[in-house]
ZAMAR-718524 format. One record per residue (C-alpha): residue number from 0; x, y, z. Coordinates in steps of 0.25 Angstrom, whole numbers, plus 5000, padded with zeros to 4 digits. Example, Ala and Ser with C-alpha at 12.3 -4.5 7.8 and 13.67 -1.06 7.14 Angstrom:
<sites>
    k     X     Y     Z
    0  5049  4982  5031
    1  5055  4996  5029
</sites>
This chain:
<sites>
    k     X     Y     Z
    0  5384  5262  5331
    1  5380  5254  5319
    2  5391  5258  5309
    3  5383  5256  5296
    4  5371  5265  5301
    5  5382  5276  5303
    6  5387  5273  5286
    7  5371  5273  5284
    8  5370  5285  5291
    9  5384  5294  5286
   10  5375  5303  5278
   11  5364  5305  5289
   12  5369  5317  5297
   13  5359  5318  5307
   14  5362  5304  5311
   15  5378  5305  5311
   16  5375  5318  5321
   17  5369  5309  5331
   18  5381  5298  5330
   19  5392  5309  5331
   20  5388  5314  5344
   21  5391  5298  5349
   22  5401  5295  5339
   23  5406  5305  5332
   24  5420  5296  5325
   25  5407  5288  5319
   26  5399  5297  5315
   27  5410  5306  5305
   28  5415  5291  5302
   29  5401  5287  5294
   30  5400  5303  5290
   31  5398  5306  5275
   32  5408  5317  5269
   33  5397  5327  5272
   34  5394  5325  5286
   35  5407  5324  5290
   36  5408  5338  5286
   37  5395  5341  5294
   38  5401  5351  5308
   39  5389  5346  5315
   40  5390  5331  5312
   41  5406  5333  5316
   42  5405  5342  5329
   43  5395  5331  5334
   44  5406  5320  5332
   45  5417  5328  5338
   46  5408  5329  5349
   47  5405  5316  5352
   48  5419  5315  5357
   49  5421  5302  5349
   50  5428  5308  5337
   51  5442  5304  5340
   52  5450  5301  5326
   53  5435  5305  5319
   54  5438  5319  5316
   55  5446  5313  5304
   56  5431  5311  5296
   57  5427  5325  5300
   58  5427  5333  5286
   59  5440  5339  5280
   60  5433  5352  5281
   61  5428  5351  5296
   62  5442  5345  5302
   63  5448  5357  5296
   64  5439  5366  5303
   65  5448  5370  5317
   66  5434  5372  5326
   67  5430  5357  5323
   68  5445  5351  5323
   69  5444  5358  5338
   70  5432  5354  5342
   71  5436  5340  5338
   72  5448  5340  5345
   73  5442  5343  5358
   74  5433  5332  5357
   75  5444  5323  5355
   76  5448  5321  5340
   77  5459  5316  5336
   78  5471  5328  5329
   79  5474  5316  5318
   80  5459  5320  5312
   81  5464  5335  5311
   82  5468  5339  5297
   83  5482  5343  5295
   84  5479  5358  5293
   85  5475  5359  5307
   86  5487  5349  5311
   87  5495  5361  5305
   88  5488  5373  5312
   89  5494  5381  5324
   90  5481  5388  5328
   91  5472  5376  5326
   92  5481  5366  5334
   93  5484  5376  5346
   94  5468  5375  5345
   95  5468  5360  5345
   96  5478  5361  5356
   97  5470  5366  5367
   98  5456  5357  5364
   99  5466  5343  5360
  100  5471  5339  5374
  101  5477  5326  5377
  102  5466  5317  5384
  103  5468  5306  5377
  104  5480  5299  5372
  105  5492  5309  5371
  106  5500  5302  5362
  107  5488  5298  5350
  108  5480  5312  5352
  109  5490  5324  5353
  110  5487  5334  5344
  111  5501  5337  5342
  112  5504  5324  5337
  113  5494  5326  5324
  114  5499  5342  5322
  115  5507  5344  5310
  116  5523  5342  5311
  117  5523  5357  5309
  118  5513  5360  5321
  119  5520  5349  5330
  120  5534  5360  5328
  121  5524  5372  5331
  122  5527  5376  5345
  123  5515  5384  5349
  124  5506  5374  5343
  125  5514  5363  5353
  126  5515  5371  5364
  127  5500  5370  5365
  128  5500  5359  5361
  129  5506  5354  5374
  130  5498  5362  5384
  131  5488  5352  5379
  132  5494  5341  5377
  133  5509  5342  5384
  134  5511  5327  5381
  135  5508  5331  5366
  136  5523  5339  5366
  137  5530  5325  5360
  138  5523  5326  5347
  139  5528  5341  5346
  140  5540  5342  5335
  141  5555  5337  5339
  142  5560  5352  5337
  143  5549  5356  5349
  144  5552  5347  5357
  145  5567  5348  5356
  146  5567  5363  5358
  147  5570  5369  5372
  148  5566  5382  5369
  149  5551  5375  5364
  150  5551  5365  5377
  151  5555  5377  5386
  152  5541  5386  5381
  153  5533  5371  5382
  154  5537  5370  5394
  155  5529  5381  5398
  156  5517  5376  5392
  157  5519  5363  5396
  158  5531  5360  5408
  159  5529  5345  5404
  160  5535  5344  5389
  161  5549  5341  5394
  162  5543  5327  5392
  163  5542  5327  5377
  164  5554  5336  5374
  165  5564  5331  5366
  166  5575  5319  5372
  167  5585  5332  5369
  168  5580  5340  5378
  169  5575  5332  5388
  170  5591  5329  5390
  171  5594  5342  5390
  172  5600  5347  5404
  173  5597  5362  5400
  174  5583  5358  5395
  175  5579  5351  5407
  176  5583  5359  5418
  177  5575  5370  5410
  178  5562  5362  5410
  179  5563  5359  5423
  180  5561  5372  5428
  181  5548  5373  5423
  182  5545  5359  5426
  183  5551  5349  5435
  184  5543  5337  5429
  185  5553  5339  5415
  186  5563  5334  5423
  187  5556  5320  5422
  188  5558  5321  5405
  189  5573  5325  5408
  190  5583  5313  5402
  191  5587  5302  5409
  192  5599  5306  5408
  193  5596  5321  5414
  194  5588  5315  5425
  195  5599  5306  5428
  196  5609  5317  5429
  197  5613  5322  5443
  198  5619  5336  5440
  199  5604  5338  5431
  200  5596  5331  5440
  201  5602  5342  5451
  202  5600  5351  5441
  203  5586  5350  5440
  204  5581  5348  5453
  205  5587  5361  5459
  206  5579  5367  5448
  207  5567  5360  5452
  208  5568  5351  5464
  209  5557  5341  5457
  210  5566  5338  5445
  211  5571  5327  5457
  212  5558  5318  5454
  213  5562  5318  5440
  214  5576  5314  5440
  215  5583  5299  5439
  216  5580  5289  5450
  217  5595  5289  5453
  218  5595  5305  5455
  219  5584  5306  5463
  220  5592  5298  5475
  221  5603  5307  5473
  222  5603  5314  5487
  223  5608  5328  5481
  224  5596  5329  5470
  225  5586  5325  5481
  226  5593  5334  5493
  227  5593  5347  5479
  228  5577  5343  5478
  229  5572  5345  5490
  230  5580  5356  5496
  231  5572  5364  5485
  232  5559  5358  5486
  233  5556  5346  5497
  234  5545  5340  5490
  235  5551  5340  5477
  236  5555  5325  5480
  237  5540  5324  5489
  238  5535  5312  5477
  239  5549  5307  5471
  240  5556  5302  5483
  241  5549  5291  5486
  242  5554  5284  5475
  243  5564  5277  5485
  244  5567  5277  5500
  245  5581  5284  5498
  246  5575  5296  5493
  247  5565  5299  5503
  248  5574  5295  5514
  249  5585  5306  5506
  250  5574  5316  5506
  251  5567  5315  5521
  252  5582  5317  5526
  253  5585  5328  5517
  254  5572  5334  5520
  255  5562  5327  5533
  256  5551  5334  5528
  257  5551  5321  5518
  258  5548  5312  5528
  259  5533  5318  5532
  260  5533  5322  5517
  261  5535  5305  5513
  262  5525  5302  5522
  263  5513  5310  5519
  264  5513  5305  5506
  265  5515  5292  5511
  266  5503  5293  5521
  267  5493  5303  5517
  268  5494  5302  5500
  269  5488  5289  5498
  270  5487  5292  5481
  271  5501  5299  5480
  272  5512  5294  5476
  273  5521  5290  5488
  274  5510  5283  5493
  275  5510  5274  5480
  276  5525  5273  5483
  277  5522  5270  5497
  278  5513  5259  5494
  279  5526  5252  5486
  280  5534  5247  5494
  281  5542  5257  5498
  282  5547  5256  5514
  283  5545  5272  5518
  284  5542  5264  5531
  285  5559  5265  5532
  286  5556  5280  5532
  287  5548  5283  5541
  288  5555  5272  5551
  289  5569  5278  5549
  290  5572  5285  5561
  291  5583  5293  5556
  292  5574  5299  5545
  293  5561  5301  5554
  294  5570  5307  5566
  295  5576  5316  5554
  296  5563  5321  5552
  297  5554  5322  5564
  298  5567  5330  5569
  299  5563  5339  5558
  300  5546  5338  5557
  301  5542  5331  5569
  302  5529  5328  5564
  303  5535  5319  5553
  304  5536  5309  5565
  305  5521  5306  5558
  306  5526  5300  5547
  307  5538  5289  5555
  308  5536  5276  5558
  309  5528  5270  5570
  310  5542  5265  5575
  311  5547  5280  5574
  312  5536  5285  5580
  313  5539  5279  5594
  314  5553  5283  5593
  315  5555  5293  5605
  316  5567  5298  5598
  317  5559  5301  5585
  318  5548  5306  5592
  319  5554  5316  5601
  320  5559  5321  5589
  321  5547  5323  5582
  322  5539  5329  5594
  323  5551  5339  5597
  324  5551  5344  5584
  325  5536  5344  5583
  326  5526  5340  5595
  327  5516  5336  5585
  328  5525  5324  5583
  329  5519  5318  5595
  330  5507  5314  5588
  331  5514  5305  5578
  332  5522  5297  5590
  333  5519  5284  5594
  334  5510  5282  5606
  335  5521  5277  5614
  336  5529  5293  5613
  337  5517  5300  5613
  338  5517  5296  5628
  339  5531  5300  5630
  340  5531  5312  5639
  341  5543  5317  5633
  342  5538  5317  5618
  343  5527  5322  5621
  344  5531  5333  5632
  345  5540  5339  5620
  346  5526  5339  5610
  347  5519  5347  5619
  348  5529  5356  5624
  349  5528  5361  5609
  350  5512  5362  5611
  351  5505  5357  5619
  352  5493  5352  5609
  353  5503  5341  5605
  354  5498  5335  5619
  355  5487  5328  5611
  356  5497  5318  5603
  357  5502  5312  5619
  358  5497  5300  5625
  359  5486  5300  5634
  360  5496  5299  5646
  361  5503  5311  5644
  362  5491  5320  5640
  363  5489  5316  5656
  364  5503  5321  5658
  365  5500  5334  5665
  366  5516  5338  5665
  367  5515  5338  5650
  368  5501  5345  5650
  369  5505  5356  5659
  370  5517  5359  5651
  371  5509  5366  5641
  372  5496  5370  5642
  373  5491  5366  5626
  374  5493  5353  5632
  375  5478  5354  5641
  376  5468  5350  5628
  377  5476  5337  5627
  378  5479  5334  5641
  379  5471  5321  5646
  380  5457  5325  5654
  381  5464  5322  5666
  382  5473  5335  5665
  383  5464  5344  5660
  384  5455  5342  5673
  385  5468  5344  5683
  386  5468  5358  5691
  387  5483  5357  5692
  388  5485  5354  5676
  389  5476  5366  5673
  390  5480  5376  5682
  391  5496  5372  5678
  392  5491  5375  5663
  393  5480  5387  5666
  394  5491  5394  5673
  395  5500  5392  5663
  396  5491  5401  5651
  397  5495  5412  5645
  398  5491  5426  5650
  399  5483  5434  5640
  400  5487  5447  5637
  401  5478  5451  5626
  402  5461  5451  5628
  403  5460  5448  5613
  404  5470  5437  5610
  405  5462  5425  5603
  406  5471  5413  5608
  407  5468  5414  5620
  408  5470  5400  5626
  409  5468  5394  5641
  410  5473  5381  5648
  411  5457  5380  5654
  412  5451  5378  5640
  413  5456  5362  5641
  414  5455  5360  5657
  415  5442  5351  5660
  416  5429  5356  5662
  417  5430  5356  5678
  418  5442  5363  5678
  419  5434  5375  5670
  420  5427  5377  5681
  421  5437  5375  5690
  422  5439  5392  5697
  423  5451  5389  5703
  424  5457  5384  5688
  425  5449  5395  5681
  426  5453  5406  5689
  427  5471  5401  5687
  428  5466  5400  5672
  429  5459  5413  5671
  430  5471  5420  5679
  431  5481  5416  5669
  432  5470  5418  5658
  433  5456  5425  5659
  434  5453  5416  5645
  435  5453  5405  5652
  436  5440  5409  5659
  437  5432  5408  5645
  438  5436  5393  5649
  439  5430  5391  5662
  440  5416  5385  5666
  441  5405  5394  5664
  442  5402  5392  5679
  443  5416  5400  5683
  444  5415  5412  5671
  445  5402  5415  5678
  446  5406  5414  5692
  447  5407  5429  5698
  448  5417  5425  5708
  449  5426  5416  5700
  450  5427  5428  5690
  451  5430  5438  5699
  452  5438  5429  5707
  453  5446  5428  5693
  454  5447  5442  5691
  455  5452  5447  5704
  456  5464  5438  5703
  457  5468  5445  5691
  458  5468  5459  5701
  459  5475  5453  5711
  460  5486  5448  5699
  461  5487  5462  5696
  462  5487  5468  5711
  463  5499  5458  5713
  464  5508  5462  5701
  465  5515  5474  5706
  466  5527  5467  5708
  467  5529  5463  5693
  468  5535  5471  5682
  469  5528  5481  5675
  470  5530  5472  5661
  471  5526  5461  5669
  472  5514  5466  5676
  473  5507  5473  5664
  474  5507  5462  5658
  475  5500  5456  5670
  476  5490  5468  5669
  477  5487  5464  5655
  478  5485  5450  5656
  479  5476  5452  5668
  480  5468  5464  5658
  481  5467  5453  5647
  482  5464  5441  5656
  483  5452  5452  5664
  484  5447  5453  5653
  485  5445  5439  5647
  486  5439  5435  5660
  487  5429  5445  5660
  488  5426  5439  5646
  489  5422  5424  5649
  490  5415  5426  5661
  491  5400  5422  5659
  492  5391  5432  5652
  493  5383  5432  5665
  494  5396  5440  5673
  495  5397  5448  5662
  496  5382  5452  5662
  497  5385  5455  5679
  498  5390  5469  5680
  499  5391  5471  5695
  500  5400  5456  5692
  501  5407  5461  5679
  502  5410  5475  5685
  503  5417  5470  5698
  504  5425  5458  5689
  505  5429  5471  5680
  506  5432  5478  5693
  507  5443  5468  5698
  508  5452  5476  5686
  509  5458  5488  5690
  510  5457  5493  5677
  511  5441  5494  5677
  512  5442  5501  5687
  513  5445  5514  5679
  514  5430  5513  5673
  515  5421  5520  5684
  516  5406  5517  5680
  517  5395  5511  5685
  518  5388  5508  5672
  519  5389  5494  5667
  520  5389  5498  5653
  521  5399  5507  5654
  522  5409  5500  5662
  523  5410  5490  5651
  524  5411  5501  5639
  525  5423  5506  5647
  526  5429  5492  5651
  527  5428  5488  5636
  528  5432  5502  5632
  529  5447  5501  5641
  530  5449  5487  5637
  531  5446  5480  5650
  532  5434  5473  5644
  533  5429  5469  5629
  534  5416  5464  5622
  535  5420  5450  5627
  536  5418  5453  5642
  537  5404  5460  5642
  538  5391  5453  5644
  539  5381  5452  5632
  540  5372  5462  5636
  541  5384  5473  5632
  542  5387  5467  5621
  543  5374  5472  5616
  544  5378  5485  5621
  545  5381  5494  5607
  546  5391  5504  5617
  547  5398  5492  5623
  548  5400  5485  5610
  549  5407  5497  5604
  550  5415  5498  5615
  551  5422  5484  5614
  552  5422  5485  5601
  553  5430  5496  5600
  554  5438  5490  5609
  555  5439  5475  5606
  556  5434  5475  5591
  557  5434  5460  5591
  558  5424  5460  5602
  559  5413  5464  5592
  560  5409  5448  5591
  561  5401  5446  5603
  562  5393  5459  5603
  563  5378  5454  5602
  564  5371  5453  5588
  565  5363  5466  5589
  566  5375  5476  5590
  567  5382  5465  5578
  568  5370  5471  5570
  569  5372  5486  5573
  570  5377  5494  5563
  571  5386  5503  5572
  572  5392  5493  5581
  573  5396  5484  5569
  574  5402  5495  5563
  575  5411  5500  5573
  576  5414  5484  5575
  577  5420  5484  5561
  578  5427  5497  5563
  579  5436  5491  5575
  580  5437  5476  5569
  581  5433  5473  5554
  582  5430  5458  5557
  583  5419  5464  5565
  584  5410  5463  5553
  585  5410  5448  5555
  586  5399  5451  5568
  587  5389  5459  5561
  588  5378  5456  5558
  589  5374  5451  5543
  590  5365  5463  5542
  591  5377  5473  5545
  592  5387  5464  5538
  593  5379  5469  5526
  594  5378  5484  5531
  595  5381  5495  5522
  596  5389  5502  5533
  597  5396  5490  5539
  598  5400  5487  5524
  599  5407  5501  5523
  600  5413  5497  5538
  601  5419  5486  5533
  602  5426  5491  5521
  603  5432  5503  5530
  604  5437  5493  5538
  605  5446  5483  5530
  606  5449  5468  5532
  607  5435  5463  5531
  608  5439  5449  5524
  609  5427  5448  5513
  610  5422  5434  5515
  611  5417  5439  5525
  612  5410  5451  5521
  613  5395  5451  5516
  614  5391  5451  5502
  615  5388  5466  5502
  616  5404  5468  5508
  617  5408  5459  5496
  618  5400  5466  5485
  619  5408  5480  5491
  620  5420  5485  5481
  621  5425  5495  5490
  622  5426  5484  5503
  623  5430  5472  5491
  624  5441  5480  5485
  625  5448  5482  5498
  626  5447  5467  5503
  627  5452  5464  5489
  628  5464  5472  5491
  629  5467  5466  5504
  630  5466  5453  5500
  631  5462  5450  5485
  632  5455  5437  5486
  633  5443  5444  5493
  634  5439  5446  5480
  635  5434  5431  5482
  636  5423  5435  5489
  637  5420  5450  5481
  638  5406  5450  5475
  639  5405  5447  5461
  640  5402  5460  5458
  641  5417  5464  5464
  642  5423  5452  5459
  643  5418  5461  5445
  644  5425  5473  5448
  645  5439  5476  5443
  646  5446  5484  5453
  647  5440  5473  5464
  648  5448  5462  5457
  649  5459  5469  5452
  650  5462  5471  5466
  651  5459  5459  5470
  652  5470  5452  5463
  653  5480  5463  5463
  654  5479  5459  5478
  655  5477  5444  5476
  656  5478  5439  5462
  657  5471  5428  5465
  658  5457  5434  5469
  659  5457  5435  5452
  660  5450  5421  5455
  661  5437  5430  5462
  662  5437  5440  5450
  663  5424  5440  5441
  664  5427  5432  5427
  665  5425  5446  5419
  666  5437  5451  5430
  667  5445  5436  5427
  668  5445  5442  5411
  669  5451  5455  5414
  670  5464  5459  5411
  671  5467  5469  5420
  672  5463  5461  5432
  673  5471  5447  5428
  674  5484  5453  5426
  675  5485  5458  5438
  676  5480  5445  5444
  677  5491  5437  5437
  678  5501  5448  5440
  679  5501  5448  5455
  680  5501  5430  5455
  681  5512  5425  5458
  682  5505  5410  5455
  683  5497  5415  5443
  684  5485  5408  5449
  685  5477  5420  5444
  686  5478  5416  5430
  687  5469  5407  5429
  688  5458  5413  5435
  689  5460  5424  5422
  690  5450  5422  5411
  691  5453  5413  5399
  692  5455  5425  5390
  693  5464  5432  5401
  694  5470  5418  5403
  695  5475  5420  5387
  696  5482  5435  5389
  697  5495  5434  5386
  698  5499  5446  5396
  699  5492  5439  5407
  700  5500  5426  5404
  701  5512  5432  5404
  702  5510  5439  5418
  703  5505  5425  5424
  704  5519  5420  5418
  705  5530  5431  5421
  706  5537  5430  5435
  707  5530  5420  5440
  708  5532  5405  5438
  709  5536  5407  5423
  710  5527  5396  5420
  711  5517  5394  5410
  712  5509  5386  5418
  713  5502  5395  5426
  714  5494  5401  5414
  715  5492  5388  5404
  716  5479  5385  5402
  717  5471  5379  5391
  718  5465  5393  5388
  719  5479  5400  5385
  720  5488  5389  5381
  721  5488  5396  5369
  722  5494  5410  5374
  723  5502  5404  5383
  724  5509  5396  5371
  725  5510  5410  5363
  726  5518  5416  5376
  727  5527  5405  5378
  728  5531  5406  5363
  729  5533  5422  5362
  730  5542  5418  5374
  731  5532  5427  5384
  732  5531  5416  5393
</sites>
């Protein structure tokens, strides 16, 4: 910009407007007296951004006006500009604190580097100060920086300001061992001398085991300090002691979880810092080839065999080891020891999914694949097609005892195709468990014969048990009960639809034979209703049926998910489904889902999770108050109408104080309501979610604060620094 047009120009205001929103150091530069006074002409250079040093050629009467000072410091003016009036005022500089922050140089452009001498001796004035600008705490007066009763409430502000404290102090045992309580990093401004000494370094780090990190290069070898460290905290030498291979090595056999702990830094955290170590030279190579220290630790964590070398990894000694302690090891060995049969016999004797880690040639082992049925999905093909291998493993199943269990689980689900449809395989499978028949081909659950050929082997089990124990043989009759049942529930729909067939199969058990009618329809409801049948075993016709439908779910109230879409949209039906099984409402139809009357169900009957619900639920106090209750953070999913109201919330975070996060913004600003929130948080993660006004209450910062981590931390922010300062200094915090 041509300079001489600018001194042409110094009287021209219009024209000096325009350069100060580019330039605003030039344009108050080239200024007359008069415009240089001109809030207009100024604000525009402050707002350029450009002003720096500049704000020294604003008028005498505008740099002494606090709302333009402020302004400019925000924007990035220099404090040396300021007159020393303001240099010399509390309430202006705890202002200035809070808009000066150090983003530039720290050591040219801290404010409490230009205050007055007296000002750099106020405390409240520097303990602001530093919140802002913690690095700022070395131009504070010798007498602050030399008084532990002044570092002990900075602290609080700011755990960091050991580093600037005087060389008195940071000598000082007493001083020291107290800052490190609230900090362990002040151990790092400690003396050389106090870092250097064994009986302080101790000292410290059974106060806080981190202080390890922090102390001389010769103390953080000593086996003693390293062994105190992590007793108390394992991870507290996680960074530090890969600083040489004698520490690592001290702490893997002090503590083997270290080994898997080195090496998941090493291997995974490509931007952390042991892998920058890792990438200098350092041999952990001796590590993880050591075979005393990786047999110490896979003895302890078997899957740490991961993290050994490839030499390691095919010793059988080793390896055992692992895989004895841990099956899962077996995927980490060498190729050679996953076709060991031993190694690999004692892996999948701990579960039989760890079969899929062995060679090809003993996933064709049939011993080891016979000796426990989880082995099957991962046996080879071969195996899975082999009568003998099946039967062995079919025969083996558990009986069930109960109709309803959900993990139900059945060796044929992984034999080949053409053994599904094997009768002979099906029928030993489905005589140790009727499940199983849900796995075999479509052809044999529709097969009249196979099925009743199924089910009189069950009364001819019961017919022969007369000679075992009362115990014994009812809990034959129960099995056989449960296993009925289940078959009459994968045979193909078209049986099922088959009375004359279906009647003769329910027949073949004694028990039906108590049920004396020749109506279809009523057979069925009196089945159901005695527990020998549920919806699961009736055709589709009847689950159309209003009468049948009742009657099984009455009697098995989960059974409700398979009645037909027409009777999932009457009124009656779904209300008596939600009257034995809340989670009922789920198979509704939308439109009832939304139902007046199915609305009111629901809230009679708690446990209703309310994600799940429908708006017209969510929008309902009486059913929102008591999810709330249950479980506060339901609010999240409240109406914002209820998220309004007060007694909703209030309960909300008296259950969870948390759910404050869900509130409306007018809740977050009430009084009541954040106190209560605040008192019941343990992590005062509630606070911030308070309003800026609330986030200033002196009561409420001092409820965050009591009894719970006694650190200020929690509750700082930019908006109540202020306060926070005031507390500290009446001694409240």
């Amino acid at each position: 910009m041509n300079r001489i047009n600018l001194f042409l120009n110094r009287n021209n205001g219009p024209y000096l407007l325009k350069v100060a929103e580019k330039n605003g150091l030039l344009a108050l530069r080239y200024a007359n007296k008069k415009l240089r006074d001109n809030r207009d002409l100024v604000y525009a250079a402050i707002n350029s951004g450009r002003l720096y040093e500049g704000f020294k050629y604003v008028s005498e009467r505008l740099r002494n006006d606090e709302d333009v000072a402020l302004f400019a410091l925000e924007r990035g003016a220099d404090p040396i500009g300021l007159p020393s009036n303001l240099l010399d005022s509390e309430s202006f500089l705890i202002k200035a604190a809070s808009r000066f922050k150090d983003e530039y140089d720290i050591s040219k452009r801290s404010l409490l580097a230009f205050v007055s001498d007296r000002m750099k001796a106020n405390g409240k004035f520097v303990l602001n100060a530093i919140y802002f600008q913690p690095e700022s705490f070395k131009f504070a007066d010798e007498s602050l920086r030399d008084s532990k009763s002044f570092l002990m409430k900075a602290l609080k502000i700011r755990p960091s300001t050991v580093e600037h404290a005087s060389l008195r102090l940071r000598d000082s045992a007493e001083f020291i061992l107290d800052a490190i309580s609230i900090e362990s990093r002040n151990f790092e401004f400690a003396s050389q001398r106090l870092r250097d000494d064994r009986e302080i370094v101790k000292a410290a780090v059974q106060r806080n085991e981190h202080c390890w990190r922090h102390a001389s290069e010769r103390l953080q070898e000593d086996e003693e300090i390293i062994t105190i460290a992590i007793k108390k905290n394992s991870s507290s030498v996680y960074f530090a002691y890969i600083r040489s291979e004698k520490i690592a090595v001290l702490a893997i056999k002090t503590d083997a979880r270290f080994f898997p702990i080195l090496f998941e830094g090493l291997y995974k955290d490509k931007n952390s810092e042991i892998a920058f170590f890792r990438n200098r030279s350092y041999a952990w190579e001796r590590l993880n080839d050591d075979r005393e220290i990786v047999k110490a630790t896979v003895e302890q964590y078997g899957e740490s065999l991961q993290y050994a070398s490839e030499r390691l990894k095919d010793d059988r000694e080793i390896v055992k080891a692992a895989v004895e302690q841990n099956g899962k090891s077996l995927h980490y060995a060498s190729e050679r020891l996953k076709d060991d049969r031993e190694i690999v016999k004692a892996a999948v004797e701990q579960y039989g999914s760890y079969l899929q880690y062995a060679s090809e040639r003993l996933k064709d082992d049939r011993e080891i694949v016979i000796a426990n049925g989880y082995c099957l999905p991962y046996a080879s093909a071969r195996l899975r097609d082999d009568p003998d291998v099946i039967k062995a493993l079919v025969e083996g199943d558990e009986f069930p005892l109960h109709y309803e269990n959900q993990s139900w689980r059945s060796s044929l689900e992984f034999a080949s195709e053409r053994l599904k449809d094997d009768p002979d395989i099906v029928k030993i499978a489905v005589r140790r468990n009727g499940y199983s028949l849900s796995y075999a081909s479509y052809r044999l659950r529709n097969d009249k014969d196979f099925v009743l050929g199924v089910l009189k082997q069950y009364a001819d089990t019961l017919s022969s048990s007369s000679h075992l124990l009362k115990e014994e043989r009812d809990k034959l009759f129960q099995s056989v009960h449960v296993n009925f049942k289940l078959i009459l529930t994968f045979i193909s729909n078209d049986l099922k639809s088959n009375e004359l067939f279906f009647t003769e199969a329910c027949k073949l058990n004694e028990k039906f034979n108590d049920i004396q009618t020749e109506n279809f329809k009523l057979f069925l409801i009196e089945a159901i209703r005695k527990d020998l049948l549920s919806l699961y075993c009736v055709s589709e016709k009847f689950l159309d049926d209003s009468e049948v439908v009742v009657t099984g779910i009455r009697n098995m109230p989960r059974s409700f998910d398979v009645v037909s879409n027409r009777l999932k949209d009457d009124k009656e039906i779904v209300i008596e489904a939600i009257r034995n099984k809340i989670e009922n409402y789920y198979y509704a139809s939308a439109r009832l889902k939304d139902d007046d009357d199915i609305v009111l169900e629901v809230i009679k009957n708690k446990g209703l999770p309310i994600s799940s619900a429908s708006m017209r639920l969510k929008n309902n106090k009486e059913y929102v108050l008591q999810t709330v209750k249950e479980n506060g953070l339901s609010l999240k999913y409240a109406s914002d109408r209820l998220k309004d109201d007060n007694e909703i919330v209030l309960e909300a975070v008296r259950e969870t104080s948390g759910s404050i996060e869900f509130a409306s913004d007018r809740l977050k600003d009430n009084y009541e309501i954040i106190l209560e929130a605040v008192k019941n948080d343990w992590y005062s993660s509630s606070f911030k979610y308070a309003s800026k006004r609330l986030q200033r209450n002196k009561e409420i910062i001092c409820e965050v604060v009591k009894e719970k981590f006694h650190s200020t931390t929690r509750v700082l922010n930019e908006n109540n620094v202020d306060v926070i300062v005031e507390l500290v200094l009446e001694g409240r915090l």
